[in-house]
C-alpha positions in Angstrom: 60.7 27.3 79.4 61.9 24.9 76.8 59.9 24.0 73.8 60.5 20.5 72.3 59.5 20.7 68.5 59.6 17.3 66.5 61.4 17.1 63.2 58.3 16.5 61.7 56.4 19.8 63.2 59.0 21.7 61.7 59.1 20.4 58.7 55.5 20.7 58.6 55.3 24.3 60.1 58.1 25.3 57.6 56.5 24.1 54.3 53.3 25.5 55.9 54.9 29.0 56.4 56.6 29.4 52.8 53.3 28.5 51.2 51.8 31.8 53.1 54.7 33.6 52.3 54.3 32.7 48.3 50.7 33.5 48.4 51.1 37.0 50.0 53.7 37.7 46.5 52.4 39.4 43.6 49.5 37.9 41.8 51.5 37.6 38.3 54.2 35.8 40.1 51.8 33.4 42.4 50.0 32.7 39.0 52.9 31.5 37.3 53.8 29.4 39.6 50.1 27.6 40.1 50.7 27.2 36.1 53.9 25.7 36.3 53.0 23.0 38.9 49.9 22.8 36.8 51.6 21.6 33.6 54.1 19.4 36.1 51.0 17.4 37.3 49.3 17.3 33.8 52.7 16.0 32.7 53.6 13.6 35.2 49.8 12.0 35.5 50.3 12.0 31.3 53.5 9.5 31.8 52.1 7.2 34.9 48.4 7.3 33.9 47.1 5.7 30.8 44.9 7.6 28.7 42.0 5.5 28.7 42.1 5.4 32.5 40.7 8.4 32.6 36.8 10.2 32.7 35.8 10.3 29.1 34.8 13.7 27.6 31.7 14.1 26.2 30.9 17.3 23.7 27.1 18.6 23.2 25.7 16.1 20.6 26.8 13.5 23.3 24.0 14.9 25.9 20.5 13.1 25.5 17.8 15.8 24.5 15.1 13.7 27.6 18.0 13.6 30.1 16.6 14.7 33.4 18.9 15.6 36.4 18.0 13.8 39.5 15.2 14.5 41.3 13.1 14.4 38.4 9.3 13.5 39.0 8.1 13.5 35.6 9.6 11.2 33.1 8.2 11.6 29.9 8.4 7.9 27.9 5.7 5.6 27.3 6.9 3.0 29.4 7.1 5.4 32.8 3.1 6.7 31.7 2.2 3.4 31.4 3.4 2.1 35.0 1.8 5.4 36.2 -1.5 4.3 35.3 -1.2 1.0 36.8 0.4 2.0 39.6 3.6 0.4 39.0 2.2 -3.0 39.7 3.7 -4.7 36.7 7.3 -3.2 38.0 10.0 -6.1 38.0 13.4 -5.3 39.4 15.2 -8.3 38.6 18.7 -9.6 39.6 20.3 -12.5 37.8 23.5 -13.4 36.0 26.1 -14.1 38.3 24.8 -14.2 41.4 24.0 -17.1 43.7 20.3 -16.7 44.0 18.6 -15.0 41.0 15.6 -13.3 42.2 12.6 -11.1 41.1 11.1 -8.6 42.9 8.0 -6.4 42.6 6.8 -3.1 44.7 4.1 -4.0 47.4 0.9 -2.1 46.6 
């Protein structure tokens, strides 16, 4: 029986089966080269990639102290006490600037 394998199975297969082979080397000698491709990428996205294309960031004294993460229930300024108490019926959400139709909506209660 004949097996017909594509050029591009075998190319696939091969890279496939010397990227097993390097990870089944010693762990100093793996590591070195995951650091070395490392600093290749950091390099090469350094020279194609401007800087300010990138994610900012942001130290400590960058983080707001009332930040809550999503999922938050409780948020503790005036203005969200005071559309507790009301029952959000004062709430706008409003869209304008360039749109077509500038609208403003409120929550049905």
């Amino acid at each position: 029986m004949k097996i017909k394998v594509s050029r591009r199975r075998f190319l696939i297969g091969s890279a496939a089966g010397l990227g097993a082979i390097g990870l089944t080397g010693c762990d100093e000698v793996v590591q070195q080269v995951l650091n070395m491709a490392e600093r290749l990428t950091m390099s090469t996205q350094q020279l194609i990639v401007s800087p300010q294309a990138l994610a900012p960031e942001y130290t400590e004294a960058d983080i707001s102290p009332s930040f809550h993460p999503n999922g938050s229930t409780a948020p503790d300024s005036a203005e969200y006490v005071q559309m507790v108490q009301t029952k959000f019926a004062d709430w706008r959400l409003k869209i304008d600037g360039m749109v077509n139709m500038p609208m403003d909506y409120r929550l049905q209660t």
